[in-house]
N, CA, C and O of each residue as an XYZ file, in Angstrom:
604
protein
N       9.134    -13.804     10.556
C       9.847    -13.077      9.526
C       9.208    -11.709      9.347
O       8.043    -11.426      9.069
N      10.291    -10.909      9.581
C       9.750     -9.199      9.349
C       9.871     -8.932      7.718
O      10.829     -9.366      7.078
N       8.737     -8.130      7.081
C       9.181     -7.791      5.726
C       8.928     -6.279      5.691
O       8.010     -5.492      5.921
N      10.236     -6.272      5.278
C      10.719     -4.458      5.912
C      10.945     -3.939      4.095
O      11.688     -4.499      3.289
N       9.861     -2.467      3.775
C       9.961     -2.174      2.581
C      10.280     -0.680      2.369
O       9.857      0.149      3.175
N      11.110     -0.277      1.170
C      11.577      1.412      1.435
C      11.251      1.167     -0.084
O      11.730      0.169     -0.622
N      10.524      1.962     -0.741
C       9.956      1.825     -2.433
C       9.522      3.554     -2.153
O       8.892      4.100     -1.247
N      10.286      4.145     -3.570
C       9.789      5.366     -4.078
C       9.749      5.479     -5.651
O      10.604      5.364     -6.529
N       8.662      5.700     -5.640
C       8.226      5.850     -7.198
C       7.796      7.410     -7.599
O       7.260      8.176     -6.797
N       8.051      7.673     -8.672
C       8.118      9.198     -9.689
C       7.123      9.000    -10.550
O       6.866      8.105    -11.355
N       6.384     10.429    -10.101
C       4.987     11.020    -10.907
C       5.460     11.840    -12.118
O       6.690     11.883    -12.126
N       4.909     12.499    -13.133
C       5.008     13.313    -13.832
C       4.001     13.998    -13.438
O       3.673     14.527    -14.500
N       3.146     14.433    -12.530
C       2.526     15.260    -11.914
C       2.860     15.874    -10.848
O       3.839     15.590    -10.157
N       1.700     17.169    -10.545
C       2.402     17.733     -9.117
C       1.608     17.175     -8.460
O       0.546     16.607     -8.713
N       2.650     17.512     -6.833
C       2.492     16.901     -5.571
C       0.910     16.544     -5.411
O       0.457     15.435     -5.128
N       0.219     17.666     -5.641
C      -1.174     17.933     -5.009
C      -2.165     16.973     -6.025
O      -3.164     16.357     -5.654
N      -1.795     17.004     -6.939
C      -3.056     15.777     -7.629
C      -2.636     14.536     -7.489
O      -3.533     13.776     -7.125
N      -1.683     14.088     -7.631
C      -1.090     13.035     -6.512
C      -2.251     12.635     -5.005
O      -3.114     11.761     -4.928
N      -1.848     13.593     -4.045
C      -2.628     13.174     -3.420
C      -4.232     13.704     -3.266
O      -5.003     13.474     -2.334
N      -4.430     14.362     -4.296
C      -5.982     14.754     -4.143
C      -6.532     12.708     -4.700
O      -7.490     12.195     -4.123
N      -6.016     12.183     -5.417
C      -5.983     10.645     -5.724
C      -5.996      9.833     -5.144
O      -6.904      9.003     -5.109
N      -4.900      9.820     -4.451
C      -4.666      9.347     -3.299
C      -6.422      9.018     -2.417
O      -7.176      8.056     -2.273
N      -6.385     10.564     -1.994
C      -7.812     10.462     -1.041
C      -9.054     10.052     -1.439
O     -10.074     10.075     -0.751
N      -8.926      9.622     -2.730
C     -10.709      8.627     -3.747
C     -10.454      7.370     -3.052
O     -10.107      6.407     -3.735
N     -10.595      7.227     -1.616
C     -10.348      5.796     -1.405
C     -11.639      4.797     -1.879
O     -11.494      3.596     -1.649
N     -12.834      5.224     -2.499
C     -14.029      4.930     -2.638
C     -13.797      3.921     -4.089
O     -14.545      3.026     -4.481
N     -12.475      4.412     -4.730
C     -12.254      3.490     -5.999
C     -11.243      3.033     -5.922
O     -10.662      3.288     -6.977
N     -10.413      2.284     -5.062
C      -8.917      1.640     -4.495
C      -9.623      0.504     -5.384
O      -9.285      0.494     -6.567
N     -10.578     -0.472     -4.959
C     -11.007     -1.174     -5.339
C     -10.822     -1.288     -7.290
O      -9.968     -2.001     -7.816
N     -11.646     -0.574     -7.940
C     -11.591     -0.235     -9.309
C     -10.072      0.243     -9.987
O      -9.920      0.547    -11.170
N      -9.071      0.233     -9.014
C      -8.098      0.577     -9.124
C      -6.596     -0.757     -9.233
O      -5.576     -0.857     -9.915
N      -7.314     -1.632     -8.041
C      -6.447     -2.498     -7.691
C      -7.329     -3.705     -7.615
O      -7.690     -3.902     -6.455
N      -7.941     -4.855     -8.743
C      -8.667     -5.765     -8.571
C      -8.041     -6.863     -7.530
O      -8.764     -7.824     -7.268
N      -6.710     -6.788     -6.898
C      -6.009     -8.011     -6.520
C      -6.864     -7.383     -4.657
O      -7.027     -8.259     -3.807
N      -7.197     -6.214     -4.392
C      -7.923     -6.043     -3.455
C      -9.441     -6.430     -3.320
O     -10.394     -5.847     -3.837
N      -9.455     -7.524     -2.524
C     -10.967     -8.130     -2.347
C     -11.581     -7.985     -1.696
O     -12.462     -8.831     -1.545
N     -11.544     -6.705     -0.777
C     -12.642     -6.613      0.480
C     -11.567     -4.858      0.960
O     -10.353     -4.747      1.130
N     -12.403     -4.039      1.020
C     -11.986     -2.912      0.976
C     -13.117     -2.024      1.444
O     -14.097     -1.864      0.716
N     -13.009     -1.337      2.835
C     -14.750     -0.675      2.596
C     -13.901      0.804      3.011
O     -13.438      0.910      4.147
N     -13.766      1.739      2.168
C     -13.571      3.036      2.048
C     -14.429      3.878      2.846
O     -15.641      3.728      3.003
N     -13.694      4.778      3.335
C     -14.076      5.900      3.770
C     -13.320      7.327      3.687
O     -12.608      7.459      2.691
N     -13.374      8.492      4.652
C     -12.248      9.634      4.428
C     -10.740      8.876      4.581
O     -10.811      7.717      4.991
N      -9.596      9.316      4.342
C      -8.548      9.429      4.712
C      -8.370     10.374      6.117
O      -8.103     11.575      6.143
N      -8.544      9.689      6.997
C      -8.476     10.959      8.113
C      -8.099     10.083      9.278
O      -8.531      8.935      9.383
N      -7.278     10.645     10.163
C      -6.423     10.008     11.415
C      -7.783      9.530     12.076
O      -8.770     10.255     12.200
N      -7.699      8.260     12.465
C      -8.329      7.355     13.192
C      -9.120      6.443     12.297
O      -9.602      5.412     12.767
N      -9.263      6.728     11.178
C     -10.380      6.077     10.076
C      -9.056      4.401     10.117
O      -7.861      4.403      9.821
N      -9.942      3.192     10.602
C      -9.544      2.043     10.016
C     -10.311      1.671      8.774
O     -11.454      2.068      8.545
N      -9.556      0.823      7.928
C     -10.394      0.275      7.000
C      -9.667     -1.395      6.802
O      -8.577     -1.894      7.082
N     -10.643     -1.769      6.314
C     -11.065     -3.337      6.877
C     -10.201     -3.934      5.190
O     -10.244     -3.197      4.205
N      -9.345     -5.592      5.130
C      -8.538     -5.214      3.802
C      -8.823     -6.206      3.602
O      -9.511     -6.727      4.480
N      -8.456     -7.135      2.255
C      -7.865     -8.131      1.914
C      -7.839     -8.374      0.845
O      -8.793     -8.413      0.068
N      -6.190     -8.677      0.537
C      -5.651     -8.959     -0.537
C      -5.579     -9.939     -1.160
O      -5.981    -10.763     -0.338
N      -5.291    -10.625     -2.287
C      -5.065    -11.976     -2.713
C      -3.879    -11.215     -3.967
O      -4.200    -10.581     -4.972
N      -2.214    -11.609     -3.390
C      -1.346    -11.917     -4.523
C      -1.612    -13.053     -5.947
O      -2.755    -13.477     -6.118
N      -0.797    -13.362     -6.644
C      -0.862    -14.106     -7.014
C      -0.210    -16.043     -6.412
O       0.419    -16.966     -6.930
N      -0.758    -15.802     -5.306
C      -0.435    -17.092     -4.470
C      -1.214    -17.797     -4.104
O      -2.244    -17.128     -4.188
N      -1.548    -19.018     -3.621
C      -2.837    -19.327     -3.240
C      -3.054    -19.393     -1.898
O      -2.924    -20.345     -1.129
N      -3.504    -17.939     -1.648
C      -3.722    -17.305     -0.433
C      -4.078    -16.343     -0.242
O      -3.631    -15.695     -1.188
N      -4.914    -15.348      0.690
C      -4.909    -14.144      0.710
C      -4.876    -13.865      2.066
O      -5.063    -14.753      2.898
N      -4.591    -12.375      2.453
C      -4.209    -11.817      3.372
C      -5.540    -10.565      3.955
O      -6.191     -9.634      3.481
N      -5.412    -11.140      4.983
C      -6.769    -10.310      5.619
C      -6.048     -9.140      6.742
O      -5.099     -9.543      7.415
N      -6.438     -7.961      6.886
C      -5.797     -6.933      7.510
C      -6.756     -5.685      7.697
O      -7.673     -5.379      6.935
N      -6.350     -4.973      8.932
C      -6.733     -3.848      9.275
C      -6.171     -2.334      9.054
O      -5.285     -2.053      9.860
N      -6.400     -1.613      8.411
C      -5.032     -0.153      8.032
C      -5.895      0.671      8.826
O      -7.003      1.132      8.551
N      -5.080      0.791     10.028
C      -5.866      2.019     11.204
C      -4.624      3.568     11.075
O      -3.508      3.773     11.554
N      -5.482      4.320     10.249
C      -4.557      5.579      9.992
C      -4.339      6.424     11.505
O      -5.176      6.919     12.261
N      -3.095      6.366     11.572
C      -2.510      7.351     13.081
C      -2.591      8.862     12.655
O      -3.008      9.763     13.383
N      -2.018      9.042     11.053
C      -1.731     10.236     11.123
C      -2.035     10.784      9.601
O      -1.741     10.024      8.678
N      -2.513     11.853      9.344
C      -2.293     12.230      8.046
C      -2.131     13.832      7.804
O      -3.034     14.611      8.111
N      -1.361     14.098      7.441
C      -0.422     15.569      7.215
C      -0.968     15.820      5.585
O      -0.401     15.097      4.765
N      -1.844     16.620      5.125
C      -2.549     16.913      3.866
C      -1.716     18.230      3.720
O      -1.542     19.157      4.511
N      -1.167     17.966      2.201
C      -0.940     16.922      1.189
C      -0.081     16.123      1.367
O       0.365     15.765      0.276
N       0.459     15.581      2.289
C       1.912     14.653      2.126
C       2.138     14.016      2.599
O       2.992     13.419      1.943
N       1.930     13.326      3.887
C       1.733     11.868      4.381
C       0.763     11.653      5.118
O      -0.073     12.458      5.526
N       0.895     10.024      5.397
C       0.157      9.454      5.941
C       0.707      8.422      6.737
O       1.721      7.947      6.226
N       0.369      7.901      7.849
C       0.958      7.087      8.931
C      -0.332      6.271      9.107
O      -1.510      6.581      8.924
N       0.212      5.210      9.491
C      -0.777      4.116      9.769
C      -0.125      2.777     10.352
O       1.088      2.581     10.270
N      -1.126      1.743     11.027
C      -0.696      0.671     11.985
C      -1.692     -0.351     11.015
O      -2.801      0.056     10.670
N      -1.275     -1.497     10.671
C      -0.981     -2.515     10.047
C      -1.852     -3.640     11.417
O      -1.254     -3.919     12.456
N      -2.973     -4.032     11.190
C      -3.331     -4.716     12.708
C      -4.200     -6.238     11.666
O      -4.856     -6.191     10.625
N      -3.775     -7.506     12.606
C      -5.128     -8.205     12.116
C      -4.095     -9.501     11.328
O      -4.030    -10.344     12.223
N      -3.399     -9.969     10.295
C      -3.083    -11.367      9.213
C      -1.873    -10.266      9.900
O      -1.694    -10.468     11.101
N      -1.238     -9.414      9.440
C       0.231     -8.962      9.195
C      -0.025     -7.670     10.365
O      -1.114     -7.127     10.549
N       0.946     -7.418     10.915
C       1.011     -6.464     12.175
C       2.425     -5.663     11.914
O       3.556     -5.993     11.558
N       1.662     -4.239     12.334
C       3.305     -3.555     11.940
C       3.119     -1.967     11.549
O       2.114     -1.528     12.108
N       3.742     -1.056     10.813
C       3.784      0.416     10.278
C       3.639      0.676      9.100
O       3.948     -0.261      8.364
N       3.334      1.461      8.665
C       3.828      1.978      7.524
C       3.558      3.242      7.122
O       2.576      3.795      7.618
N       4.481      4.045      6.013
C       4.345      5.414      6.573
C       4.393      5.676      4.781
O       5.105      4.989      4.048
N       3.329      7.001      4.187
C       3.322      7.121      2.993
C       3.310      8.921      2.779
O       2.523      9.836      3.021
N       4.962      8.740      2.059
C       4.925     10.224      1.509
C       4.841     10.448      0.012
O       5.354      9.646     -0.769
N       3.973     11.911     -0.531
C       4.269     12.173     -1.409
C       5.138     13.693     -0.973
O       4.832     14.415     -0.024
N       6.407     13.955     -2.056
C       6.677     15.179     -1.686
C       7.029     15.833     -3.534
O       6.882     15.038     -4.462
N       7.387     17.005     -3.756
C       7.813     17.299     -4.867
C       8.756     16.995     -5.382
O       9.401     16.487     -4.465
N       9.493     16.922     -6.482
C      10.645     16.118     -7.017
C      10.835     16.632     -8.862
O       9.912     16.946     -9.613
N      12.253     16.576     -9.180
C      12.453     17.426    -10.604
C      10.954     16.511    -11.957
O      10.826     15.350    -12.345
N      10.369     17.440    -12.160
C       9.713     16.789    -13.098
C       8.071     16.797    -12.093
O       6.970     16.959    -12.619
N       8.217     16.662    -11.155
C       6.508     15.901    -10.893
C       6.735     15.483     -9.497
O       6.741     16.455     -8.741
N       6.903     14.479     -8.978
C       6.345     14.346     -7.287
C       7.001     12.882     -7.189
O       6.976     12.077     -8.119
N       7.620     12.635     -5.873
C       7.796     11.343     -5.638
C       6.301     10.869     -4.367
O       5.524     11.421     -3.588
N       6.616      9.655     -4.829
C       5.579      9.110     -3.558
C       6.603      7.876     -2.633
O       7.050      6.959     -3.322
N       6.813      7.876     -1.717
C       7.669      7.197     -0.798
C       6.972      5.913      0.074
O       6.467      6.416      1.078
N       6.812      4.815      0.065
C       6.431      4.099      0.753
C       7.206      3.516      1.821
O       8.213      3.117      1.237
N       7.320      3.249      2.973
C       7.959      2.646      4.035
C       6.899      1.592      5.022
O       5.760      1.881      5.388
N       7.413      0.717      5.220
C       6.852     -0.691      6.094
C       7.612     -1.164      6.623
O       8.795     -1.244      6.290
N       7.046     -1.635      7.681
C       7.675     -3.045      8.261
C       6.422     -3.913      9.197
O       5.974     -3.673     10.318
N       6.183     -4.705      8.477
C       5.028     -5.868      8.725
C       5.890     -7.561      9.141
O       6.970     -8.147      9.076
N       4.518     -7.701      9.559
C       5.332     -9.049     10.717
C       3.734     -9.788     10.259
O       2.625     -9.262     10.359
N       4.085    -11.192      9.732
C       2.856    -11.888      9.195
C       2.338    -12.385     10.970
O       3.181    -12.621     11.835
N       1.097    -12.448     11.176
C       0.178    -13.105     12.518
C      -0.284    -14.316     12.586
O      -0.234    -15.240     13.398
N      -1.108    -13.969     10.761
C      -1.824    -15.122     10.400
C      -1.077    -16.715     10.597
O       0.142    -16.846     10.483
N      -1.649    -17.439     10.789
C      -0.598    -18.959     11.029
C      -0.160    -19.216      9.941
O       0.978    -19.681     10.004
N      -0.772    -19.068      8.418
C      -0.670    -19.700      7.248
C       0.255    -19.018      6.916
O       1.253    -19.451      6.338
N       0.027    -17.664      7.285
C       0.890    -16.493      6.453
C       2.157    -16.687      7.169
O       3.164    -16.438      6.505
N       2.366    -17.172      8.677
C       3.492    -17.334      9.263
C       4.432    -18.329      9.074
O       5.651    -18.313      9.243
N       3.391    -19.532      8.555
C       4.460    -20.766      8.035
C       4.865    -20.688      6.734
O       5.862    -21.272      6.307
N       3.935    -19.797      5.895
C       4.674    -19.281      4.221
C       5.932    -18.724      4.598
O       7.010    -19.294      4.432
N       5.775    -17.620      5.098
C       7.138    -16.495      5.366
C       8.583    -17.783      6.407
O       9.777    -17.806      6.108
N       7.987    -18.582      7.459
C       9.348    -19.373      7.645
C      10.354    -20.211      6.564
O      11.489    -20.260      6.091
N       8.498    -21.061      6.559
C       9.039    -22.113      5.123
C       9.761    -21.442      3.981
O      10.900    -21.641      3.559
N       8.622    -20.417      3.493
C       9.518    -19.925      1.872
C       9.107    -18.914      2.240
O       7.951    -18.607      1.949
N      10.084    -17.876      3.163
C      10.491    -17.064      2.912
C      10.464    -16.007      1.448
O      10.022    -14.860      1.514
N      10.960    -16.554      0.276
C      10.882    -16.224     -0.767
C       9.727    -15.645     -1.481
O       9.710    -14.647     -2.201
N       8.484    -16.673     -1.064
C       7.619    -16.615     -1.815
C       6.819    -15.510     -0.596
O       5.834    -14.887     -0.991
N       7.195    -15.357      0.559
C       6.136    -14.997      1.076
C       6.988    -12.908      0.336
O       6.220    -12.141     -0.245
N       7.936    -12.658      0.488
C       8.405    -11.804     -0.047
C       8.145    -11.554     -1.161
O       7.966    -10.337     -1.121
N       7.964    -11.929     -2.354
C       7.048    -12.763     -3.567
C       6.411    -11.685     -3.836
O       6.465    -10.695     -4.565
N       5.428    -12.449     -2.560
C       3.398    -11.910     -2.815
C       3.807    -10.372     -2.238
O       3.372     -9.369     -2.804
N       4.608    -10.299     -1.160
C       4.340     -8.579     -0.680
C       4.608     -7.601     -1.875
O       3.804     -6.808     -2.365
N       6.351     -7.905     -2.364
C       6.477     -7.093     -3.743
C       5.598     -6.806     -4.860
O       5.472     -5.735     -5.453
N       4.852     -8.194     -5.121
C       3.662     -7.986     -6.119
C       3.132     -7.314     -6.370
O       2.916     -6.695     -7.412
N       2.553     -7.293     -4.697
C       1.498     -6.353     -4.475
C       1.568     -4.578     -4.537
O       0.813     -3.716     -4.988
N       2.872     -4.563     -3.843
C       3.174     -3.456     -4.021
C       3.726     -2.223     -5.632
O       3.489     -1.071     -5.994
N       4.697     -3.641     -6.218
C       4.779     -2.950     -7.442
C       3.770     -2.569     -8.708
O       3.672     -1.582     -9.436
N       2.952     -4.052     -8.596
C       1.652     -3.668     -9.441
C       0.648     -2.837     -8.871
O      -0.297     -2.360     -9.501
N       0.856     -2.695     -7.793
C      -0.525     -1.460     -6.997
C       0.346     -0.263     -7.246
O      -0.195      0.831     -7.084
N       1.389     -0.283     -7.549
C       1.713      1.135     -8.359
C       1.891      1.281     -9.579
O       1.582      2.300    -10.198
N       2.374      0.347    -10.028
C       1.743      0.716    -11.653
C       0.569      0.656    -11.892
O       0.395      1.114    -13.021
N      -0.712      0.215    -11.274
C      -2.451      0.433    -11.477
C      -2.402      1.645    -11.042
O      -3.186      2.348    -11.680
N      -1.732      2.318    -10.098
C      -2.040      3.741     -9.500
C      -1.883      4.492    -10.305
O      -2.635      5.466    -10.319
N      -0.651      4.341    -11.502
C      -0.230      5.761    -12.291
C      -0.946      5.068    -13.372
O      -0.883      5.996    -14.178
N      -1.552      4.185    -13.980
C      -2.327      3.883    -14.506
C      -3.558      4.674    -14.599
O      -3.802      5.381    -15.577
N      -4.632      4.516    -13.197
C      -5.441      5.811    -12.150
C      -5.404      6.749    -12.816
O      -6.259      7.066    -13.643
N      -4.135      7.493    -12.488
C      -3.544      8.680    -12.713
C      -3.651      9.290    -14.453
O      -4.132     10.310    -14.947
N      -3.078      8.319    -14.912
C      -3.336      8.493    -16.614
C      -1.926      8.626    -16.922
O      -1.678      9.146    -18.009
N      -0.858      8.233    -16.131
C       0.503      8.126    -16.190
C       1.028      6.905    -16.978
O       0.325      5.894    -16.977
N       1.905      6.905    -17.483
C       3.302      5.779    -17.624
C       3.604      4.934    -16.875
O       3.537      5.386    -15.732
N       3.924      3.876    -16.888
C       4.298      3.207    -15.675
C       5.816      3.849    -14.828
O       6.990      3.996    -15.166
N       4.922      4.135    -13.439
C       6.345      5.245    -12.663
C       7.705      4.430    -12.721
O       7.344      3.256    -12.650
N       8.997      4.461    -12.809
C       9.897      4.618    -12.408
C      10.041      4.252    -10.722
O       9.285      4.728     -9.875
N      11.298      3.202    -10.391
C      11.659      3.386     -8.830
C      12.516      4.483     -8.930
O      13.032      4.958     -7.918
């Protein structure tokens, strides 16, 4: 099962502090407690960093984010290697009011456990990805000192 994601969320800030934020990967951690193993470094094309998550499921997801590409201030490209295999591509650009930030994926679970969640229940394995994603953006504009963003 592929879990294919298109999520854009709205800053009340501009573009550039957005991602000057973005690049504190040193506090993702202090940012997002559902991340349990995180070892930060620059944001810079070739930098992998080592992951793992725990949704609220009883399970967690172990992964590699090997950055391909990063275009400062405004995206970032990266390969998904390791529990879940796959892309994903992260823009911020400007937008009325403040800045959107654009997320795009498409991940393919590896892990065996993670592969018989996503056949079996489907649902739930879709579940834990959304979770993760919507509450790691509301902790972000949280971060930020924002509102909770808007899709």
């Amino acid at each position: 099962m592929q879990v294919d994601s298109d999520r854009t969320y709205h800053f009340a800030l501009p573009a550039a502090e957005v991602w000057r934020t973005l690049t504190r990967t040193d506090e993702y951690r202090t940012w997002w407690p559902w991340l349990r193993r995180f070892d930060p470094g620059p944001l810079t094309a070739g930098a992998r960093f080592t992951c793992e998550v725990r949704p609220p499921l009883p399970y967690r997801v172990a992964f590699v984010l090997v950055i391909d590409d990063v275009r400062a201030p405004s995206v970032v490209t990266a390969r998904v290697e390791g529990g879940l295999r796959g892309a994903a591509r992260l823009a911020v650009t400007p937008a009325p009011g403040g800045c959107a930030l654009h997320l795009t994926a498409s991940l393919t679970p590896t892990d065996r456990l993670l592969r018989t969640v996503a056949r079996v229940a489907p649902s739930v394995a879709r579940f834990g990805h959304d979770w993760i994603l919507d509450t790691g953006f509301r902790q972000f504009s949280a971060a930020l000192g924002q509102p909770s963003p808007g899709p």
